[in-house]
N, C-alpha and C positions, 0 to 999 in steps of 0.2 A: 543491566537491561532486564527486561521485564520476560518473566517464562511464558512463554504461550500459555494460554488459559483458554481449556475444553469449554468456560461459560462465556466465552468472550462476544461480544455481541455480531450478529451475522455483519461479514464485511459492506456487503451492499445496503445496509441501514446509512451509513455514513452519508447518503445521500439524502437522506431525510431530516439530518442535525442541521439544527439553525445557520442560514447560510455567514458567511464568514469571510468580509471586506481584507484583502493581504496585498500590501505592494509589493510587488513583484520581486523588485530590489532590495525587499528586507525576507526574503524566502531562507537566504542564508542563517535566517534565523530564526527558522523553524525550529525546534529540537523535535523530530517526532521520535514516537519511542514504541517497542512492538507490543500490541494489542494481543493482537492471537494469528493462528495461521491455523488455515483447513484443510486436510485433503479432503477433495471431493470425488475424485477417482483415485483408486489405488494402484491401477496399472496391472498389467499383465503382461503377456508375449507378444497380443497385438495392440496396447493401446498403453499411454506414458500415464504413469503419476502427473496428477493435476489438481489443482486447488485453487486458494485465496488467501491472500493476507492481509491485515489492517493495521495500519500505522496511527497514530495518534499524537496533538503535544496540545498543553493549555496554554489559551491567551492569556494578554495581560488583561486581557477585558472579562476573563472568567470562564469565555468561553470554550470551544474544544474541537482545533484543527482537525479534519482526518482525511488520510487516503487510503485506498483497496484499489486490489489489482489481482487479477488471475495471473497464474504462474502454471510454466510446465516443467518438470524433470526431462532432460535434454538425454543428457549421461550420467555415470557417475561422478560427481562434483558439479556438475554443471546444471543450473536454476536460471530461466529465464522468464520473463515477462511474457503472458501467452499472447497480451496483442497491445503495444506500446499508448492506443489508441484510445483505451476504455479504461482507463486512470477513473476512480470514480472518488470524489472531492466535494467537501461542502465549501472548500476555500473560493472565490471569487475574485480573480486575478485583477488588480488595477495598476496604472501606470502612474509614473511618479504625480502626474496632472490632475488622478484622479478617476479614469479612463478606465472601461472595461476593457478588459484584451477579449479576442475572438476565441472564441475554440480552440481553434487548431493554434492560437499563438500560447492559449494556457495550457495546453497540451505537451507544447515543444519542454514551458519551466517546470511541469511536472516533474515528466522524466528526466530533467536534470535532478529535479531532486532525490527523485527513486536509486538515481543511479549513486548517489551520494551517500545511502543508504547500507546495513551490511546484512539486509533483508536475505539474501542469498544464503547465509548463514544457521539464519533463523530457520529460513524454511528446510534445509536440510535436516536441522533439530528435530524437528516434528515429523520427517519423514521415517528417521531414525526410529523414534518412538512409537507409530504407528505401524510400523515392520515387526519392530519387539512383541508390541502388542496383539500380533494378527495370528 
């Protein structure tokens, strides 16, 4: 897997790549793979470590899946998603028919995918490293 990278492009760009047709039912076959992770707050006594991270994989069409998602530091070990809601994706959910799904229906297969993810991981790495750092 891929080391965070300090030049990795800002996670919220991903909304601006060329949008990106994905049936739904073939999501399991995404491979994304980790781009970079931010922190963007570093926490203190009154307030958590907080960030972004961006996921990435290439189509077969050449082109270049992505997802970002803000994250909080809960506790120690624990990374969670800071709002399940604002998954931000150039993907374009359709249904086997051809069909857009809604919002909130592409919302729901995100987070499955996120959660399938060992993102959690990752963002501790970088937390790690920005502690070291500081």
């Amino acid at each position: 897997m891929m080391k965070p990278a300090s030049h990795a492009c800002p996670p919220w760009t991903v909304r601006a790549w060329p949008p990106l047709l994905w049936q739904v039912d073939q999501l399991r076959r995404l491979q994304l793979r980790h781009l970079g992770t931010r922190v963007t707050n570093p926490g203190d006594q009154t307030t958590r470590t907080a960030g972004q991270t961006i996921w990435a994989s290439s189509a077969a069409s050449g082109s270049q899946a992505g997802m970002a998602w803000d994250w909080i530091h809960l506790s120690r070990g624990i990374v969670a998603m800071a709002d399940p809601l604002s998954v931000v994706t150039n993907l374009r959910l359709v249904n086997a028919d051809g069909d857009g799904l809604t919002v909130l229906e592409t919302l729901r297969y995100l987070n499955e995918v996120v959660h399938t993810l060992n993102w959690q991981d990752e963002v501790e790495q970088v937390m790690l490293i920005s502690e070291q750092a500081a």
